[in-house]
N, C-alpha and C positions, 0 to 999 in steps of 0.2 A: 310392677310385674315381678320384679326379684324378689319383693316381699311377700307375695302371693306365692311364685314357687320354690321359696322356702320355706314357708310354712309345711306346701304337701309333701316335699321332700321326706320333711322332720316327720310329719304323719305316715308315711310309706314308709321311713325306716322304721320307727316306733312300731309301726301298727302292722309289720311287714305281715303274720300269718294273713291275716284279715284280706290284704291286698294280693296277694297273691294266687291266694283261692279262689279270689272273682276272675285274675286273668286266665286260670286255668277254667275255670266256671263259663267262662266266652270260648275259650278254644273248643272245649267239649262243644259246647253247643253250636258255634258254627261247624266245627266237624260233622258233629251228625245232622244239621241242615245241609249240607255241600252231599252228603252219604247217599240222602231220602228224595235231591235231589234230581230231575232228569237230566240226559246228558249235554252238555254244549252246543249248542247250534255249529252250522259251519260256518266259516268267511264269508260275509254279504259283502256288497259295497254296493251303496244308491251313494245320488247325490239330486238332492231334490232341488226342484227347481230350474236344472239343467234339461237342455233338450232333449239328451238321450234318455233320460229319466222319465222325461214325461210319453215319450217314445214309448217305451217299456210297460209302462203303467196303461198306456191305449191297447197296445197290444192283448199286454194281458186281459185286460176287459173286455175287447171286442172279439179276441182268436184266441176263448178258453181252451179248446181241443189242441190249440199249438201248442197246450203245455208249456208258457214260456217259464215258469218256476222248475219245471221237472230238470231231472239230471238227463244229459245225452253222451253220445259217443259216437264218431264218427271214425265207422272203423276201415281204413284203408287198403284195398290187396292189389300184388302187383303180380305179373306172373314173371315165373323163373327166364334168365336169360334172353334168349332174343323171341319167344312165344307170346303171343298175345295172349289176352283174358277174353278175348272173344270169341277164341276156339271153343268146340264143343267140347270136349274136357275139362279145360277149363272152368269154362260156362256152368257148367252142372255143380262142378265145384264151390264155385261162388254160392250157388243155390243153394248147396248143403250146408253152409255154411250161413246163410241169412235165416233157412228154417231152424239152425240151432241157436243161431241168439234170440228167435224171438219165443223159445221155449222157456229163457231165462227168467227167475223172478224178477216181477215187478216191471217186467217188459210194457209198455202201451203197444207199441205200433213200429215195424223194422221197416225202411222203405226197399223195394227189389231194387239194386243199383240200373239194372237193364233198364226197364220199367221206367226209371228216372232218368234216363238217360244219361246215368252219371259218370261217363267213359271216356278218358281221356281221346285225346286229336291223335296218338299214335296207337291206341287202341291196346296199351300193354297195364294199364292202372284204372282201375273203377275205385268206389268207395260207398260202405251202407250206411244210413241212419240209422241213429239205433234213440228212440224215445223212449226213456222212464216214466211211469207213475205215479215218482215219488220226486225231492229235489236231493241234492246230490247228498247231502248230511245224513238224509235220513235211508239211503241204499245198505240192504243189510248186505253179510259176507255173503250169503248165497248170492246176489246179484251178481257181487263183482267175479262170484268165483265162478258164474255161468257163464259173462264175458269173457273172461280170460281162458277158461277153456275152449270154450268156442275158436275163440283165436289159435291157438296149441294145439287143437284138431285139424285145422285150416293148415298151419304149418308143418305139418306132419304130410301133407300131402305134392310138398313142394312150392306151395306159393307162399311170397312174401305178405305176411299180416302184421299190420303195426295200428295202434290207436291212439284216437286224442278228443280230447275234450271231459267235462266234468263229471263223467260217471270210470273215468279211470284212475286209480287211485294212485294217488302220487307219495312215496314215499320218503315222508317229511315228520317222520312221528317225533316230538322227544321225548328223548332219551334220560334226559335226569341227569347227562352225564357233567352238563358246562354246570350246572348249580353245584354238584359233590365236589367239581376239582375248585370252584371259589371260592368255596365252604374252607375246603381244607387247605389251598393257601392263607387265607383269611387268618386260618389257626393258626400258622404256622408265623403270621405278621405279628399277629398279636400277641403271639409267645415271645417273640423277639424283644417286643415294646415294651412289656409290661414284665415280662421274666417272673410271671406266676401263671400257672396252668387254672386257676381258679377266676382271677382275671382274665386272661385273653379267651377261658369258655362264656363268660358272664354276658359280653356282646353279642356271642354267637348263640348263645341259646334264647338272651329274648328276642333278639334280630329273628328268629325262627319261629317263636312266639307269635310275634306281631305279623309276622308272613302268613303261617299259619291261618289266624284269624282272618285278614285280609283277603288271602288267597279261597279261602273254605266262602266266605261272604261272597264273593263274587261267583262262586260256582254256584253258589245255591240259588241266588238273582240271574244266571244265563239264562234261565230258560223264560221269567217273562221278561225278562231285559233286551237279551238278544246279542247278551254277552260270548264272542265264539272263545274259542282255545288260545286265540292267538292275545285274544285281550288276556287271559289269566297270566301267560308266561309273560306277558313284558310287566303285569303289577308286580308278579313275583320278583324279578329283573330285579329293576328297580328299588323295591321294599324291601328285598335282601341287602342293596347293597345302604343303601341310607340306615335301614335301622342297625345296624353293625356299625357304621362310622357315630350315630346318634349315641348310642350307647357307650362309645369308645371313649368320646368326649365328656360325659358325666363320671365313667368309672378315673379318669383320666386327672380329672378335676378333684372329684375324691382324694384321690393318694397324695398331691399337691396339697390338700387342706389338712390330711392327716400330719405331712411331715414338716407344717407349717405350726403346731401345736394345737391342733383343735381338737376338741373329746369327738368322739367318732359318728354321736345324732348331729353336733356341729357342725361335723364335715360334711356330711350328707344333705344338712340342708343349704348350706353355702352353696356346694356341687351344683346341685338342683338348681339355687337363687341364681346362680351366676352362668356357669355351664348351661345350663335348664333355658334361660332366656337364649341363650345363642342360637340353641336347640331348637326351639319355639319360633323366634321368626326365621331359621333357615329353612325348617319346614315349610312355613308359610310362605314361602316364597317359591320353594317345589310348587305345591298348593293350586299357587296362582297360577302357574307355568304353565302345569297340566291342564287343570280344569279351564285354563283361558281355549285350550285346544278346541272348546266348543265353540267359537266365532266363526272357527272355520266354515260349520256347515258341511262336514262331513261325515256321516253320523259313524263310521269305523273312528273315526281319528277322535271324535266325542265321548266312545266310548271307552275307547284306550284311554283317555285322559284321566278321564275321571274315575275310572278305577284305579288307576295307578295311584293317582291323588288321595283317593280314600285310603289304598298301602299305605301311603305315606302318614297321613294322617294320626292310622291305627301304631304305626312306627312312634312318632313324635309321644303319643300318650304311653307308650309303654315305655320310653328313656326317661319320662321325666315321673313315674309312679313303679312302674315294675324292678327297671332298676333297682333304683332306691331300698324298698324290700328284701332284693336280692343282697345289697350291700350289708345288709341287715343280720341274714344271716352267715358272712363271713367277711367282719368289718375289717379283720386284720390279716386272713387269708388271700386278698386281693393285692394285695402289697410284696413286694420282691422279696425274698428270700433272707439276703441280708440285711433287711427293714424290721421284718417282721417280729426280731431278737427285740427291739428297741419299743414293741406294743403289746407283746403278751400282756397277758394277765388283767384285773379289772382295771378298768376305767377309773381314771385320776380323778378325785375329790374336786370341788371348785376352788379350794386354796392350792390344790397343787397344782391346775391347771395355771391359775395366775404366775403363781411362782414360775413355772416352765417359760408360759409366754414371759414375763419380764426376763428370765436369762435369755430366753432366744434374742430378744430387741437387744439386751447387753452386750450379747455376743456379735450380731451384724453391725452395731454400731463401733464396736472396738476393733470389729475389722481392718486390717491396713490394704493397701493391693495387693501387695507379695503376700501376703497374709491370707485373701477373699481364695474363695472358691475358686476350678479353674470352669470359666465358659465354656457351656456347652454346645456343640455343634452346631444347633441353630441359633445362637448367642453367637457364634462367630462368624457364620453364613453373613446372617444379619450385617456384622461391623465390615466387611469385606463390600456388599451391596451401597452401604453408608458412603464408604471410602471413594465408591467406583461409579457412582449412579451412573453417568451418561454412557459411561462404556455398557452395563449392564442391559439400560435399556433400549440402545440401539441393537444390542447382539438378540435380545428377545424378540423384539419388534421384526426386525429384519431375519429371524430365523424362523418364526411362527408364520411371514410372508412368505417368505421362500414353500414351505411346507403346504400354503394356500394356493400356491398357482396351478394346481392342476382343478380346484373349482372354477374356474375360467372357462373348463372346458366340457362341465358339467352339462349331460344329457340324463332328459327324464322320459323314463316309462313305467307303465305299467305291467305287470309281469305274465308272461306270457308260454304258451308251448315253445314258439321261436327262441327262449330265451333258456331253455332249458339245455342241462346236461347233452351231451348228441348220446350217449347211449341210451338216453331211457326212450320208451316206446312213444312218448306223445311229439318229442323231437321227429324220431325219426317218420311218424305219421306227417307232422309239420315239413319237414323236406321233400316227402313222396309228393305231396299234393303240389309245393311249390314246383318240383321240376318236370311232373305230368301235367299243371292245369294252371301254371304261370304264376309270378312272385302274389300277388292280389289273389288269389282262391282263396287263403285264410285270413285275410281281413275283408271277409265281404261287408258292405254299407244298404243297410236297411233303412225304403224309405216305406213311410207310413201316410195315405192319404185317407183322410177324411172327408167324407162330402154326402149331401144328399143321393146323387147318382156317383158312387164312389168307386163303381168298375168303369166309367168313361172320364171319369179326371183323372183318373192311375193313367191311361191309356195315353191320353197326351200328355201328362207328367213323362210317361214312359218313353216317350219320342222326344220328348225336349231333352230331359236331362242322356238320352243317349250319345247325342253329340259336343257332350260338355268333352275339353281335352280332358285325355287322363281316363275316362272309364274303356275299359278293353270288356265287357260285356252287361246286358242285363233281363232279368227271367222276363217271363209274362207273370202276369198281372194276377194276384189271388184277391179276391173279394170274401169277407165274410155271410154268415145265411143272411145278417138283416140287409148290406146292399149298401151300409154306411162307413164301411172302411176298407178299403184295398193294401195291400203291401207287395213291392215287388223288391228285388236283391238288386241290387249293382257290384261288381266285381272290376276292382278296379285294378289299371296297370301295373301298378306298384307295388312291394309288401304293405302292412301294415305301418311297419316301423320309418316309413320313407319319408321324408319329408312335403313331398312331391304326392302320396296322399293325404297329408294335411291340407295341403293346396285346392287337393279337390274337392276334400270335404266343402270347405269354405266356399269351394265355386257353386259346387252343389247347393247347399241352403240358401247362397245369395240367389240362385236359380230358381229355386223354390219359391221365396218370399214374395218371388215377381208372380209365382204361378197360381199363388192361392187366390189372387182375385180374378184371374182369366178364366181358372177352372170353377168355380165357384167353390171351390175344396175350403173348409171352415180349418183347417190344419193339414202343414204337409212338414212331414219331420222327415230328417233325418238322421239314422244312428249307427255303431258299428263299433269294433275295436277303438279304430281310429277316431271316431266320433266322440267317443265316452274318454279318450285323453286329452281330444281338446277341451271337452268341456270341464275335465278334472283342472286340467290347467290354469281354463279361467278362473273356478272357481279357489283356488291356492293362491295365485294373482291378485283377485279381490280382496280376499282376507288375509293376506299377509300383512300390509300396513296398518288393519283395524288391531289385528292381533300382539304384533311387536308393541304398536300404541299402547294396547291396554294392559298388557305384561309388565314389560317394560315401565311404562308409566305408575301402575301399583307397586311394582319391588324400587321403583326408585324412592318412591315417597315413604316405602315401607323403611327402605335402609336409611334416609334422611331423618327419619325421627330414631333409628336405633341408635345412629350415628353423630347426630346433632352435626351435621356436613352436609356441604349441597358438593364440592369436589370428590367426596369418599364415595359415593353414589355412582358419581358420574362416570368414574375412571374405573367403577366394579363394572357397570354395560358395557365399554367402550373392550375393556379386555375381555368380557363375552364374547362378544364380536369376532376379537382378533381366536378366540378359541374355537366359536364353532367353524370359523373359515376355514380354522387348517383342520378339523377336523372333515370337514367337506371333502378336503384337498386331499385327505389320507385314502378318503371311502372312494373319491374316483381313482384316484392310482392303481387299488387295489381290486374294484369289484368292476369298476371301466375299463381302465388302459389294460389290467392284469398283470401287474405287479405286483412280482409273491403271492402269485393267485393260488399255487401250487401248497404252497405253505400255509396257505389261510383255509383251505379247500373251495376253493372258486370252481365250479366245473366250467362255467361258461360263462366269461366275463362279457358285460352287455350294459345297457342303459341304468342308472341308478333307479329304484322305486320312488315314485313319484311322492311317495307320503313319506321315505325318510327324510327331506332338507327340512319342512316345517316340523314334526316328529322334534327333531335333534333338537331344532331350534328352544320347543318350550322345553324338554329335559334338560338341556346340558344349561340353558338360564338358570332353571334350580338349582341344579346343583353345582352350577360358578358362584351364584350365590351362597349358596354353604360352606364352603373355604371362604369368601369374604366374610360372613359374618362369625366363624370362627379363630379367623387369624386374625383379623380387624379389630374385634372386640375387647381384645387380649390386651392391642395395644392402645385402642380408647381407654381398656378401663384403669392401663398405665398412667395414661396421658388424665385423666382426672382426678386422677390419687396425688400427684403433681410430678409428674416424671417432665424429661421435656422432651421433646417432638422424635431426636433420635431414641433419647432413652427408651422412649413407647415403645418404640420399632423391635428393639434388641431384646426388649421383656416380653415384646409379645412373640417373638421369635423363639426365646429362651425357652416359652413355656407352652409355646403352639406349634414350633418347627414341627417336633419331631411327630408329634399326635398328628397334626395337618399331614405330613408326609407319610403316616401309616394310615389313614383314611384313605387317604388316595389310591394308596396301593390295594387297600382291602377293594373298593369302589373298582380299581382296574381291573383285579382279579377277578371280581366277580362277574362285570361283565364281560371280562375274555373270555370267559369260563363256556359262555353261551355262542361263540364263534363256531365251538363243536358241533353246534346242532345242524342238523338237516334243515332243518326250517328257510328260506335264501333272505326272508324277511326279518327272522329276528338272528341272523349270524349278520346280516347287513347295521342292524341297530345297535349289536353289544362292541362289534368293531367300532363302529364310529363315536360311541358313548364311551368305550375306553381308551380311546387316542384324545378324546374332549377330555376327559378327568388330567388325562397325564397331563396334557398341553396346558390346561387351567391352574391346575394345583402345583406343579416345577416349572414352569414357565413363567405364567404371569401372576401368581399371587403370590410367590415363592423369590422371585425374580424384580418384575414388572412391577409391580404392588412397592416394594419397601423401594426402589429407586423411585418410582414417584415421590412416595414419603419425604425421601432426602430431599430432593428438589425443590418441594411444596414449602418445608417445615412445615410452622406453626398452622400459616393459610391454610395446610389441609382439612383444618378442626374450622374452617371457619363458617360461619351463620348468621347473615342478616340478622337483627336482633329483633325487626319486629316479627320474624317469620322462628327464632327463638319462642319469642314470646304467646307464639298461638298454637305450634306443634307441642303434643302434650310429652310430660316427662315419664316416660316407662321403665327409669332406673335399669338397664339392661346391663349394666356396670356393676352392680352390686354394692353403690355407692350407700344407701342409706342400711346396706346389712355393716359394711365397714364399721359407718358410725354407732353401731350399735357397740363395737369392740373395740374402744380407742387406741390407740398404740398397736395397731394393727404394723407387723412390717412390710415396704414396699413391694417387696420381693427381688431386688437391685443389687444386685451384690456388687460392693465396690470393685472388686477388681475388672469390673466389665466397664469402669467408667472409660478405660483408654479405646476400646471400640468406638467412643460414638463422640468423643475428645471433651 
């Protein structure tokens, strides 16, 4: 592997025009495919196979005229003060006010609230239907701007009008604003690091590169994909923040080989050989994370995945070719300031090249301690952790628990009007209906009966399940023209959010299952808010242990051959674990309990999103994985050159601390960055993704990681020999480019011998 990407390394720096005009050659062209193509679909979410699912799909096929795909609004009015809406004034009110939304575009059908008898028990709150002809994605402005007027005429006249449901637009746009404030911390990290403006732009601009392409590829596949808005901004997320830390670590690696004595294609392909592999499978381990997402069976979460993975993918190939090229054209301009003095001019002859490396080996070997270099920071970190293991990792262990315990108290839902801001209009439509027509009006429970004679099996469906506990009312009986399928509503006591109707969900279908053979009904479902989260649940449920299995189980065996360990592996999952927990622990503190809801902009703290815990799960695995496999690597490829077990630790500290530590922080930034946005979904992912990076990368790989080391020593390299002998060798150490250049130096400076004793 390291001699494969050295080679392209030395070809991308060599051949940089060549290579560089193809990556611009792909950006154009997916630019102008993403340009030509149509727009985004909206937010779907099925989940096949599930009751409510298949509920949905009958529907739709047998009550086409229900529009079940179209957009609705259910729009609310209540009359002023202590007046009813049943007065004639009123009344007529309402009227004018039903005939002007059904003048709006794209209208199908308003229903008269009178007419529907849709009047509350005190007679001061009614509420209209309002059916679209189109689904919510595709409602143009004039639609919503006929709604909303309507409403704004309505309220001009003294009555309260408030709306809800999916033909009102909720505004959740982004803004662009969390990516430019990442971007430009990012810059500002990388200028620190690197203390060249040419360097810390060099991650930043193909990190945008590779987004670019990835991002432009996925808009141009949404529309037969079925790819929405919300899958584009979390690939972006994502493939911003890895190809910026991808990148870091090649340019990184570079200047390390430069002031090691290597002629500057040298350095570039070592970079590539050595850095390039670490690159290579920490992507692949992103990779798997993501794209394993599809086990779930949830085709939102399937698609997230796997485009995000594609990001990543297009990331990985431009650190380990575009790079390179770019180094190409300023070998010596990426290099600090006070370096730079010491590489002008052409590039050293092959005898002078030797001469240099032989004084550099003279000089580290003539080294004395008071003499070596002084250690640098994570050189010292390192010998401090060595010193201190068990103190180290019990204060981790027991700090990243502490941090975990409000996941304990972890509630899921799906996101809802109820769960929204209380100023915005679909709230407050949600609270009119609760406190005129009881907590259950907005989670009504649709049953659907199937049957030969299908308006006489509703009919005793209908009397059975009415004295189930828990239901506080239910409609009469709609049958469609052919006579094979009936559906009536149940409105149950409870909200949605209640646990108590969960209860009766459950009682319901057990009720049902009894009834389909009494009634002769060939199918009797039931669905609703409530319905459609238990059924999300099971299915999360099911597929969480196939999932962690199959993740899990490939980046172990991934990192087992990188690593030639079955303990290095083992304790890189184990502190996953302890990472996405307290990250769990952070997300309910803050978007649950409402802690520093204010500061984070929480309007309404409420139940976690049911798709962030698994979400986080395969993300924050990649990318715990990618601080192992770049901090780890460092000190395997120590530990083979013949360092010993501390030494590794302190070299790979030396020369990984601080890069590891500016990944991190680029990776925080950027998903903090996205906390700004409106969105409640993805300001809930970039919080919980950047409290994982922190906790991962200064906690446990920073922390956690080299106190094991200590502990382990040597055992931590260790490998059954006949399980040595069948995992194949992928050189991810850079061990046989070494041999290519003998008298290579360790990179150990003696005066770091008293850290590790």
């Amino acid at each position: 592997m390291a001699t494969f990407l050295s080679r392209l390394g030395r070809f991308a720096f060599r051949r940089r025009g060549l290579v560089v005009l193809l990556w611009l050659l792909a950006l154009v062209g997916a630019g102008f495919a993403a340009s030509t193509a149509p727009a985004p679909p909206a937010d779907t979410f099925s989940m096949p196979g599930t009751e409510s699912q298949r509920a949905f799909d009958l529907l739709r096929e047998k009550f086409p005229d229900a529009r079940p795909d179209g957009a609705a609004a259910r729009v609310v009015i209540r009359a002023p003060g202590t007046e009813k809406i049943t007065s004639p004034v009123r009344k007529a009110q309402v009227g004018r006010l039903v005939a002007d939304l059904a003048k709006a575009p794209q209208v199908a059908v308003v229903a008269d609230p009178f007419e529907a008898n849709a009047v509350s028990g005190d007679r001061t709150t009614t509420y209209a239907y309002v059916t679209y002809e189109v689904a919510a994605g595709e409602l143009t402005g004039a639609a919503r701007d006929g709604l909303t007027g309507a409403m704004e005429r309505a309220r001009d006249t003294g009555l309260v009008v408030e709306a809800g449901g999916d033909a009102v637009e909720i505004e959740q746009a982004m803004s662009g604003t969390g990516e430019k404030l990442g971007i430009l911390v990012s810059a500002v990290v990388l200028l620190l690091t690197f203390g060249s403006l040419v360097a810390a732009g060099m991650p930043l601009l193909t990190a945008m590169v590779g987004v670019g392409i990835g991002v432009s590829g996925i808009t141009a596949l949404a529309g037969p994909l079925g790819l929405s808005s919300t899958t584009t901004t979390l690939a972006m997320m994502i493939g911003l923040a890895v190809g910026i830390d991808y990148a870091l670590f090649i340019v990184s690696r570079y200047r390390s080989e430069i002031a090691e004595g290597h002629e500057r294609a040298e350095a570039a392909s070592r970079a590539v050989g050595t850095a390039g592999s670490a690159v290579v499978f920490a992507g692949l381990t992103v990779v798997i994370a993501l794209a394993g997402l599809a086990v779930v069976g949830v085709p939102m979460l399937t698609t997230m995945g796997l485009a995000a993975a594609g990001t990543v993918a297009v990331a990985v190939l431009v650190a380990i070719t575009f790079v390179p090229a770019l180094l190409g054209f300023a070998p010596v301009r990426v290099l600090a300031r006070a370096e730079r003095r010491r590489y002008t001019g052409k590039p050293l002859s092959k005898r002078q090249r030797r001469k240099a490396a032989q004084r550099l080996a003279d000089e580290r070997e003539a080294a004395k301690p008071e003499a070596g270099r002084k250690p640098n920071l994570g050189a010292r970190w390192a010998g401090l952790v060595l010193r201190r293991p068990v103190a180290v990792l019990l204060l981790g262990v027991v700090g990243l628990g502490v941090v975990a315990l409000p996941a304990a108290d972890l509630e899921l839902g799906l996101p809802g009007e109820g769960t929204m801001a209380p100023q915005t209009t679909q709230r407050k439509a949600y609270d009119l209906l609760s406190d005129s027509f009881g907590p259950g009006f907005n989670g009504p429970l649709t049953v659907i009966v199937e049957a030969q004679d299908a308006p006489k099996a509703a009919e005793r469906v209908r009397t059975t399940l009415a004295d189930v506990r828990g239901v506080d009312a239910v409609s009469a009986v709609t049958a469609n023209r052919a006579g094979d399928t009936a559906l009536l509503t149940i409105v149950p006591a409870t909200g949605p959010t209640d646990a108590r109707t969960e209860d009766l969900v459950r009682s319901l279908r057990a009720t049902a299952r009894g009834l389909e053979t009494a009634t002769g009904g060939s199918a009797i479902l039931v669905a609703g808010q409530t319905a459609m989260f238990i059924d999300f649940s099971q299915t999360l449920d099911d597929a969480l242990l196939p999932y962690l299995g199959l993740v899990v189980g490939l980046a172990f065996l991934l990192l087992m051959v990188v690593f030639r360990s079955v303990l290095v592996p083992l304790k890189a999952a184990l502190g996953f674990l302890l990472s996405v927990t307290a990250a769990l622990g952070a997300v309910v503190a803050v978007f649950q309990w409402g802690w520093l809801a204010g500061l984070v902009g929480v309007d309404q703290p409420g139940p976690v999103m049911s798709t962030l815990p698994i979400f986080m799960i395969g993300v924050v695995f990649g990318l715990a994985m990618d601080y192992e496999v770049f901090l780890v690597s460092r000190m395997r490829e120590a530990y083979v050159h013949g360092a010993r077990p501390g030494e590794a630790v302190v070299t790979g500290f030396r020369y990984g601390g601080r890069v590891v530590s500016a990944a991190a922080l680029i990776m925080t930034s950027v998903f903090s960055g996205f906390i700004m946005e409106d969105n409640d979904f993805v300001k809930m992912i970039g919080f919980g993704l950047a409290a994982a990076v922190l906790f991962d990368a200064f906690v446990v790989r920073m922390a956690i990681v080299p106190a094991l080391f200590a502990l382990l020593g040597a055992s931590a390299w260790w490998l059954p020999k006949w399980l040595d002998r069948l995992l194949p060798n992928i050189d991810v150490e850079g061990e046989k480019l070494t041999r290519q250049r003998p008298g290579a130096p360790s990179g150990h400076s003696a005066r770091e011998d008293h850290l590790v004793g």
